[in-house]
VEXDREN-2710 file (C-alpha; in Angstrom, 1 decimal):
% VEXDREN-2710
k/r/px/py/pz
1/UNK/301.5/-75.9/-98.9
2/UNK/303.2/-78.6/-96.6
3/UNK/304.4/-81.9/-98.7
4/UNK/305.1/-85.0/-96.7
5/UNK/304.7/-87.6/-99.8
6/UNK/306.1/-86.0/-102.6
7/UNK/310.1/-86.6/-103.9
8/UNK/312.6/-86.0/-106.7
9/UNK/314.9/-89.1/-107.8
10/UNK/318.4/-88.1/-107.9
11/UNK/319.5/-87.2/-111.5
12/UNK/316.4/-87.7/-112.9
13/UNK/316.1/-83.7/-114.1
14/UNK/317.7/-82.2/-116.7
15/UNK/318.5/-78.7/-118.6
16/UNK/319.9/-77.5/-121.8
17/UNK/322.7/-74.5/-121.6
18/UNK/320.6/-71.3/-121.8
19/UNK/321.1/-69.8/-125.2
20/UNK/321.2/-65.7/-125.7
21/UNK/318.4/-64.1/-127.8
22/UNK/318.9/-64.6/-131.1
23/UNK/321.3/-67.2/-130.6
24/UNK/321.9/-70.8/-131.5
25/UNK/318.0/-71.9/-130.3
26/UNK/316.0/-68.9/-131.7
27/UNK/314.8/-71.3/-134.5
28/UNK/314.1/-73.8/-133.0
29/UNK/310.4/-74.8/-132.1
30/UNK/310.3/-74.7/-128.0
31/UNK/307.9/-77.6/-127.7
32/UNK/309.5/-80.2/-130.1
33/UNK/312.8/-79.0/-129.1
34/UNK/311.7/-79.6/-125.2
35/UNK/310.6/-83.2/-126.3
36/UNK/313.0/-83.7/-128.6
37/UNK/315.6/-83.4/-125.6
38/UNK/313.4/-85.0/-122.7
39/UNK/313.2/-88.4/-124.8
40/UNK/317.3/-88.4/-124.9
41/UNK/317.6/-87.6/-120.9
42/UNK/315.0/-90.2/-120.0
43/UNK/317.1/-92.6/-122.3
44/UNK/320.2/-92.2/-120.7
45/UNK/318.2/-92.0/-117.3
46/UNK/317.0/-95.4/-118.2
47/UNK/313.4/-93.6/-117.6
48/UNK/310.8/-95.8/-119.1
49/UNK/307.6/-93.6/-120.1
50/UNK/305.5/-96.3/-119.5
51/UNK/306.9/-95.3/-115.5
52/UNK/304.2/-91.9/-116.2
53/UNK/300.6/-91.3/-115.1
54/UNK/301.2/-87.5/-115.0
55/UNK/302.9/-84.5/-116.7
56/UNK/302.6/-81.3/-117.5
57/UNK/304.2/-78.7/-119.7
58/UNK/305.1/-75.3/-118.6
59/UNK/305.4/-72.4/-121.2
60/UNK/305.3/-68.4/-121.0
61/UNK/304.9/-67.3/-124.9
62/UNK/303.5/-69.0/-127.3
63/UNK/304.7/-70.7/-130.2
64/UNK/303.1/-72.9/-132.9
65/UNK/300.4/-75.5/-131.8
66/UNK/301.5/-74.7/-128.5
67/UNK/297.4/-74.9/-127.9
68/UNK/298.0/-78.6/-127.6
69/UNK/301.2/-78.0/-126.0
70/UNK/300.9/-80.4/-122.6
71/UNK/299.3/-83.4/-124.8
72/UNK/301.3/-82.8/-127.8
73/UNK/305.2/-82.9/-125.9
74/UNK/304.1/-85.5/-123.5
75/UNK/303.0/-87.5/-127.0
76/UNK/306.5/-86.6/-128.8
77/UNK/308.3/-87.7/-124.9
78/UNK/306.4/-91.2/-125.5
79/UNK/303.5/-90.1/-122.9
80/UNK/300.4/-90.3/-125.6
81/UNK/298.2/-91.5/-123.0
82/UNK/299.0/-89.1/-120.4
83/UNK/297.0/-86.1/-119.4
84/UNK/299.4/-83.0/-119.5
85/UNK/298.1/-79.6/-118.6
86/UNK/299.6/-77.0/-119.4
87/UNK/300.8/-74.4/-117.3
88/UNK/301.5/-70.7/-117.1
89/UNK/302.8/-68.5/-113.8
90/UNK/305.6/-66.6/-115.5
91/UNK/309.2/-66.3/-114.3
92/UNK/307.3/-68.7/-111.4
93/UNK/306.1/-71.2/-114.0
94/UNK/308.9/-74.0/-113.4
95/UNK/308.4/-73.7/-109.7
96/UNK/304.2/-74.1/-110.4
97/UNK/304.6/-76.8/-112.3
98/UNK/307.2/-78.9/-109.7
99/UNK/304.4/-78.2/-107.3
100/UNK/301.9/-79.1/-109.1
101/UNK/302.9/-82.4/-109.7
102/UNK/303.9/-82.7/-105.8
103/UNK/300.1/-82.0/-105.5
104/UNK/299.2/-84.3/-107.8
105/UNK/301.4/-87.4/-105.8
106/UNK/300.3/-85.4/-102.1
107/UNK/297.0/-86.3/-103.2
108/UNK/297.0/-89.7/-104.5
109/UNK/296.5/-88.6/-107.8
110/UNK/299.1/-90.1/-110.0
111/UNK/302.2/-91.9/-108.9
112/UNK/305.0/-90.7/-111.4
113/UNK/305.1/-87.5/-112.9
114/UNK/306.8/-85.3/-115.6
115/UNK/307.5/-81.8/-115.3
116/UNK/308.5/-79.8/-118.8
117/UNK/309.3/-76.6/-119.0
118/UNK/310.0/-74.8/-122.4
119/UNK/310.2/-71.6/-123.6
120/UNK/311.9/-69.4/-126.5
121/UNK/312.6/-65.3/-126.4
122/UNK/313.8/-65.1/-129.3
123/UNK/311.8/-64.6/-132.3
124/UNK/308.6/-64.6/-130.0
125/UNK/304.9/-64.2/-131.8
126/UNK/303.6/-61.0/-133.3
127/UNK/299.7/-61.2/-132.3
128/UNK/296.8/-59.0/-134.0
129/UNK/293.4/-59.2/-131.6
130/UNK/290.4/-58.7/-134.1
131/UNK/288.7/-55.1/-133.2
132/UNK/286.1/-54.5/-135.4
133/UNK/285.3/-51.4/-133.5
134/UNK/288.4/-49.8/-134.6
135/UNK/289.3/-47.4/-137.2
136/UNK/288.6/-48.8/-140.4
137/UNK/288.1/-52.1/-138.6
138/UNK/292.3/-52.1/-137.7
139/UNK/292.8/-54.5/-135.2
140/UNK/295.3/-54.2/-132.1
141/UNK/298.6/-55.5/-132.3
142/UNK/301.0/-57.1/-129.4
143/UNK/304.1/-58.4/-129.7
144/UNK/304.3/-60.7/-127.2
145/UNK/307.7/-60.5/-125.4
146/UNK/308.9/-57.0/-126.0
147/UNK/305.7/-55.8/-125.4
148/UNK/305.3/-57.6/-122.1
149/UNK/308.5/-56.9/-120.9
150/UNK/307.9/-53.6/-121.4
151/UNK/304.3/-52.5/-119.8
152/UNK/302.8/-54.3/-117.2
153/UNK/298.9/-53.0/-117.5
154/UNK/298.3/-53.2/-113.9
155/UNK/301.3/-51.7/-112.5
156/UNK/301.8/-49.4/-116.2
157/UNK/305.8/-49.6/-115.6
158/UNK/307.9/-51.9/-117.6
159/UNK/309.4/-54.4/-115.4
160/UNK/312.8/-52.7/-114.9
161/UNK/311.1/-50.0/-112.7
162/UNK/310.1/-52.1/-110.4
163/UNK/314.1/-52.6/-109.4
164/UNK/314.0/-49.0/-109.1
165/UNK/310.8/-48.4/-107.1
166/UNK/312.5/-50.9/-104.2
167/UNK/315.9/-49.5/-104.7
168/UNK/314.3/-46.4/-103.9
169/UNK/312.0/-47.6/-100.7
170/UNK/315.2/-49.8/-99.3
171/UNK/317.5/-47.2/-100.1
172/UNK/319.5/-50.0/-102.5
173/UNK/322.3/-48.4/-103.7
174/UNK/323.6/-48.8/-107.5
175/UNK/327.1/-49.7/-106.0
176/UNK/325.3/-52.5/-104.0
177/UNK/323.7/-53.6/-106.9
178/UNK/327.0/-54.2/-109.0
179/UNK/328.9/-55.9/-106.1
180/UNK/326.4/-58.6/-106.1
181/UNK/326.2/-58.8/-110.2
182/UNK/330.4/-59.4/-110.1
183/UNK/329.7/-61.4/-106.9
184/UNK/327.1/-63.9/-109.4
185/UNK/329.4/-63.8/-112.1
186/UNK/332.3/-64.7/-110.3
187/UNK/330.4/-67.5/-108.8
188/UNK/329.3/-68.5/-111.8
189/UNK/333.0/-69.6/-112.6
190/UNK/332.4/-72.2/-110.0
191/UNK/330.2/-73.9/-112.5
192/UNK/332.7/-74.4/-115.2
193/UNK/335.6/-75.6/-112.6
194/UNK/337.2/-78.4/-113.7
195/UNK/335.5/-79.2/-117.2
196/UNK/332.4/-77.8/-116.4
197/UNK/331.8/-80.6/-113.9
198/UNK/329.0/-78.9/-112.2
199/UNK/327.0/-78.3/-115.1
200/UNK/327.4/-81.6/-116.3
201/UNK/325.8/-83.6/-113.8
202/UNK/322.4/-82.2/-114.9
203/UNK/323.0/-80.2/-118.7
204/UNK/322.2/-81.7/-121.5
205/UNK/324.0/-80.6/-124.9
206/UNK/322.5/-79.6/-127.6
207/UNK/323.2/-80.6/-131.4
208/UNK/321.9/-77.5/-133.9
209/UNK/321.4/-79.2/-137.4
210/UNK/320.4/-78.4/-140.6
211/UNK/317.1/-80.0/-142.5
212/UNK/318.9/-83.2/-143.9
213/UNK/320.2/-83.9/-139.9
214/UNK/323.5/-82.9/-140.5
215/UNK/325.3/-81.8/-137.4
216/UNK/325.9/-78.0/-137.8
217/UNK/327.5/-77.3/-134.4
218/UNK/327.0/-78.5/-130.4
219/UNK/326.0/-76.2/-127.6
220/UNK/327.3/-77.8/-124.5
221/UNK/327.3/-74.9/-122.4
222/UNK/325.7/-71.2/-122.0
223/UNK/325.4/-68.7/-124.5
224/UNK/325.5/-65.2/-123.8
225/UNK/327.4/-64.9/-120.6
226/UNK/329.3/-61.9/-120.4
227/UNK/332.2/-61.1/-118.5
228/UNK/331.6/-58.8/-115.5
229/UNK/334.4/-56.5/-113.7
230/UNK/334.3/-53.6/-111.7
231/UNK/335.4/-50.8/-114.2
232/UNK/332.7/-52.2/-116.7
233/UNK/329.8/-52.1/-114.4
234/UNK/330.6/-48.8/-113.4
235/UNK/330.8/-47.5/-117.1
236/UNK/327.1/-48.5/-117.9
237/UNK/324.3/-45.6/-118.5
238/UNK/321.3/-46.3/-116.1
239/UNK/318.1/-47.3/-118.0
240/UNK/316.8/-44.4/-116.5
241/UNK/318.0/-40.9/-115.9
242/UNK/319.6/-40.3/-112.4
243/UNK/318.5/-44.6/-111.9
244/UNK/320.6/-47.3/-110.3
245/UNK/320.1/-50.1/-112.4
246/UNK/321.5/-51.0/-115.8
247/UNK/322.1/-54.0/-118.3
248/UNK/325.5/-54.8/-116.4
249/UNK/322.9/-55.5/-113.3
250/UNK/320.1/-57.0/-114.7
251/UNK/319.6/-60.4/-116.9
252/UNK/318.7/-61.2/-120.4
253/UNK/316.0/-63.2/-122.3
254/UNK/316.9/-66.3/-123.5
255/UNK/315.5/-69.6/-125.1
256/UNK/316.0/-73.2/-123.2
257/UNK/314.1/-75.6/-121.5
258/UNK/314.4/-78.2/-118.6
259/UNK/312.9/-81.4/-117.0
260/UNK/312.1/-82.9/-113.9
261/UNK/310.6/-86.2/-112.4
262/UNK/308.4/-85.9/-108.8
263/UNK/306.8/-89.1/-107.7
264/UNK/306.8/-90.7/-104.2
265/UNK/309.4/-92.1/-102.0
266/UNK/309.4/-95.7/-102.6
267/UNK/309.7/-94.7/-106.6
268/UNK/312.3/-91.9/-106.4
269/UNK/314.4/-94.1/-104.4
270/UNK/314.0/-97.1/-107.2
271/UNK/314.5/-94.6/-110.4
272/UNK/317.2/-92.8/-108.3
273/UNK/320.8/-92.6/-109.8
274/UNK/322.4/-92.8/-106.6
275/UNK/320.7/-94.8/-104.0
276/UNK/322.4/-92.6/-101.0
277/UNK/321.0/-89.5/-102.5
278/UNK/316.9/-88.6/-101.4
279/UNK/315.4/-85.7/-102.3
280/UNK/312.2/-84.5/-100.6
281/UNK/310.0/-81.8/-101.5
282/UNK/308.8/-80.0/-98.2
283/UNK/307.3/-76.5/-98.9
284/UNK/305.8/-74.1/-101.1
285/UNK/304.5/-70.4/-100.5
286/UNK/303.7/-67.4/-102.9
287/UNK/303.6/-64.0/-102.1
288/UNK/302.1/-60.7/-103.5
289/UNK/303.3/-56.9/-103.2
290/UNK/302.6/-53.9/-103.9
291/UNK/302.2/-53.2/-107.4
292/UNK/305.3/-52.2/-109.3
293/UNK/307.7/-53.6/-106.8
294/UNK/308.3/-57.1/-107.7
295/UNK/311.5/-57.4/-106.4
296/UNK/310.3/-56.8/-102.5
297/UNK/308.1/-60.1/-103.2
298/UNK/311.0/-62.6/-102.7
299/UNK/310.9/-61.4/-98.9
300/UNK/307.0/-62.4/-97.3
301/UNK/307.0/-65.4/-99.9
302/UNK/310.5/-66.7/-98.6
303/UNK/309.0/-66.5/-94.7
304/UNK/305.7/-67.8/-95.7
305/UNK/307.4/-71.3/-97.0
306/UNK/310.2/-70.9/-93.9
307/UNK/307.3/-71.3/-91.9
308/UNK/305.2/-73.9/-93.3
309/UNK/308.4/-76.2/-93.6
310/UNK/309.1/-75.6/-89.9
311/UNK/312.8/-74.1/-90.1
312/UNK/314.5/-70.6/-90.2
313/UNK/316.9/-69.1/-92.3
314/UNK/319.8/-70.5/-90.4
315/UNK/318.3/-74.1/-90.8
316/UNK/319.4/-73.3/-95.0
317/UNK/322.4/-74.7/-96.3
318/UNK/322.2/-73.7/-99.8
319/UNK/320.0/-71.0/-101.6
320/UNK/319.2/-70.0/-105.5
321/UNK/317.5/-67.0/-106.8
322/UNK/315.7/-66.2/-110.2
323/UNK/317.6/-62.9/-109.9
324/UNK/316.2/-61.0/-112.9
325/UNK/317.6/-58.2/-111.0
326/UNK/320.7/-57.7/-108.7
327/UNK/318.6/-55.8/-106.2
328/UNK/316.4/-59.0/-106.0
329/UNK/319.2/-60.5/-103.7
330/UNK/320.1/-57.5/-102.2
331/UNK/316.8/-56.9/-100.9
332/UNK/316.5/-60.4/-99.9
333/UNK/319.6/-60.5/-97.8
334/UNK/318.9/-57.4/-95.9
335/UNK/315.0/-58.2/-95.3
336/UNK/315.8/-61.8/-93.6
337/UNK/319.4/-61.9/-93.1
338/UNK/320.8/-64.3/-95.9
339/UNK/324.8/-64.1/-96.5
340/UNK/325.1/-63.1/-100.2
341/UNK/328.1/-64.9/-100.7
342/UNK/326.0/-68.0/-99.4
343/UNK/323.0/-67.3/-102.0
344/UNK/323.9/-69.1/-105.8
345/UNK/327.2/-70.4/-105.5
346/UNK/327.5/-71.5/-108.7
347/UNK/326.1/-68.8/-110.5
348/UNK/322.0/-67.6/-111.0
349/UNK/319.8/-66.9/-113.8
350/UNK/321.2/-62.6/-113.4
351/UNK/324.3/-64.5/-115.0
352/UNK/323.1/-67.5/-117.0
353/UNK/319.8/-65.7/-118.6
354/UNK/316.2/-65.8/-118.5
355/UNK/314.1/-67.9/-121.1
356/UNK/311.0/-67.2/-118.4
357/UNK/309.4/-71.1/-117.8
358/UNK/312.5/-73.0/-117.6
359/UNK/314.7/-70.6/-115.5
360/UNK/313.4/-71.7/-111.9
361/UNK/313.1/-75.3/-112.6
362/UNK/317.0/-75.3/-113.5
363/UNK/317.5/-73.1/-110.3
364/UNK/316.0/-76.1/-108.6
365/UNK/318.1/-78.6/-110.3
366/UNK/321.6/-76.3/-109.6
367/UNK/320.0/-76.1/-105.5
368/UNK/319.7/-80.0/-105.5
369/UNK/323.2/-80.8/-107.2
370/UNK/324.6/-78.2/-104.7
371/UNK/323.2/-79.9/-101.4
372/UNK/324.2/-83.3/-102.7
373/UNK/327.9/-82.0/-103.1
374/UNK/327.5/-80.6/-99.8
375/UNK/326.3/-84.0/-98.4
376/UNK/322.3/-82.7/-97.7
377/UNK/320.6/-80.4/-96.1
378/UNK/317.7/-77.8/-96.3
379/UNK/317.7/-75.9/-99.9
380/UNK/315.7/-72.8/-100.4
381/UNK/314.8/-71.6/-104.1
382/UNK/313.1/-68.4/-104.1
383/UNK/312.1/-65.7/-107.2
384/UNK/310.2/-63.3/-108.3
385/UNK/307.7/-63.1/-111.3
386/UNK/305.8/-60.2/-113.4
387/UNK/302.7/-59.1/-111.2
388/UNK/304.7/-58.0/-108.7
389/UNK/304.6/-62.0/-107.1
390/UNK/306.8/-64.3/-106.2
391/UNK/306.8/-68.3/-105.3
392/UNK/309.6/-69.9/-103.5
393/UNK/310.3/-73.9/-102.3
394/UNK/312.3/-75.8/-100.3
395/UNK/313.1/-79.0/-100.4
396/UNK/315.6/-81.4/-98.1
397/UNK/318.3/-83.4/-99.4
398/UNK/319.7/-86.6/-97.5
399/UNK/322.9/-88.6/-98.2
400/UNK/323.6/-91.5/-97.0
END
């Protein structure tokens, strides 16, 4: 889809660090917690909620009351009179739900919107479907994260063999693989240059207390980042016998959330924290492979949105990935020609982790901050998500 009404105000988006699993979040319920840290960046944004006719929250796994989970946050985020869908596209769930709400303004819908996105790995629900056909009347169990992430039911792989099904059609070597994971990591350093400056012009810190309030500690950054070299790559086991692909080259679930405001011109330019700065939303595509070779999707949904925004790949200035996988931009690079020392200069989610609904909308935000510092320009987001799909967006950014 083509977008010619539909913009971002500058600054007015947000994301907590990305905390490992089991870490300093896993207790922490994602939709209160989203809300909880959406009300403080619309404070210091200066964001009235009365601003909202729209949101929408964006989750992956469920978590308690998280049936009322669109109508519920946007209640707790001051929004009780707001309709607030929820929505659900997996690791493509923060890009659906940008686009959404640029549908929502493209067609005269609403005028302001709020995007949530919230989602917690970590300590993820234990389900029992009834089955009163079963033996004895046992119904059949799922635990929600570990056993999604590892059986897909139409492709009946877990997710990590689809790396290996494209690393074995693109002839992707596991050497090739590891460059790019130290390549991310080392980019990733960018991010924390000078006090972390990068991340702090759209990360929010968290406070972890305990039930009376008290202040137990601050996460200000991310949680779980480990340090990549060259020996230590190479002395991973593949997941697989005779494989390419190991933990060293492949992310990690996480727990996290992000926000984002899309409205029209006239209103992104007023809520705006730098007048010089616009932000326009000009494309959207998805794509769908074969089954079991999700990484291969980035490719036909990246030239589908190329196209419909009217520019090629040398018309990008910057890039970001969801790159559960370092064959993802691999793949990518050699399918349409991207440089991959141009793609995620300050790091991607293969580095920073993956809490599923949250991870693209904070690639968005890192795309957006990059063009600014660049002083505009096309930005491509791109990345994959379980089904063997992916969605991807570009948006342009102008200074003044």
């Amino acid at each position: 889809m083509q977008f010619e009404n539909a913009y971002i105000p500058y600054g007015c988006y947000w994301s907590t660090p990305f905390s490992k699993w089991q870490g300093s979040f896993a207790n922490l319920e994602p939709i209160p917690f989203a809300a909880q840290v959406a009300v403080r960046a619309m404070k210091e944004r200066n964001l009235d909620p009365a601003i909202f006719d729209g949101s929408c929250l964006g989750w992956t796994i469920p978590s308690k009351h998280s049936f009322y989970g669109g109508p519920w946050a946007a209640a707790l985020m001051g929004l009780d009179r707001v309709p607030a869908p929820i929505l659900s596209q997996a690791c493509a769930t923060g890009v659906r739900c940008i686009t959404y709400s640029a549908q929502e303004i493209e067609t005269e819908c609403g005028s302001t919107y709020l995007a949530v996105t919230a989602d917690k790995c970590s300590n993820g629900p234990h389900i029992l479907y009834p089955q009163p056909n079963g033996q004895g009347g046992t119904g059949s169990a799922e635990n929600w994260v570990l056993d999604n992430f590892g059986f897909d039911p139409y492709g009946r792989k877990p997710m990590y063999i689809t790396g290996e099904n494209v690393a074995k059609k693109a002839d992707i070597s596991r050497e090739a693989q590891e460059e790019v994971a130290l390549m991310r990591y080392e980019q990733y350093q960018n991010a924390l240059k000078d006090d972390r400056a990068f991340q702090k012009r759209y990360m929010v810190p968290v406070d972890i207390t305990n039930k009376k309030g008290k202040v137990l500690a601050t996460v200000e950054t991310d949680e779980g980042v480990f340090a990549s070299t060259k020996e230590g790559l190479a002395r991973l086991r593949p997941l697989v016998e005779g494989g390419t692909l190991t933990f060293g080259t492949q992310t990690f679930p996480a727990d996290g959330n992000a926000g984002m405001v899309i409205t029209t011109k006239e209103k992104a330019k007023e809520l705006s924290r730098d007048k010089n700065v616009e932000i326009k939303i000009v494309a959207q595509a998805q794509a769908r492979v074969e089954k079991a070779h999700m990484p291969a999707a980035n490719a036909p949904a990246v030239r589908k949105v190329l196209e419909r925004a009217n520019i090629g790949v040398k018309d990008i200035k910057a890039m970001t990935s969801h790159t559960p996988f370092a064959i993802n931009d691999v793949h990518l690079s050699r399918e349409l020609g991207f440089d991959l020392k141009e793609m995620n200069r300050y790091g991607c989610s293969l580095v920073w982790g993956h809490p599923q609904g949250p991870t693209g909308m904070r690639g968005v935000i890192e795309l957006i901050e990059e063009l600014s510092i660049l002083g505009g320009g096309y930005g491509l987001f791109t990345g994959c998500a379980a089904g063997d799909s992916a969605a991807s967006l570009v948006l342009k950014v102008t200074v003044a």
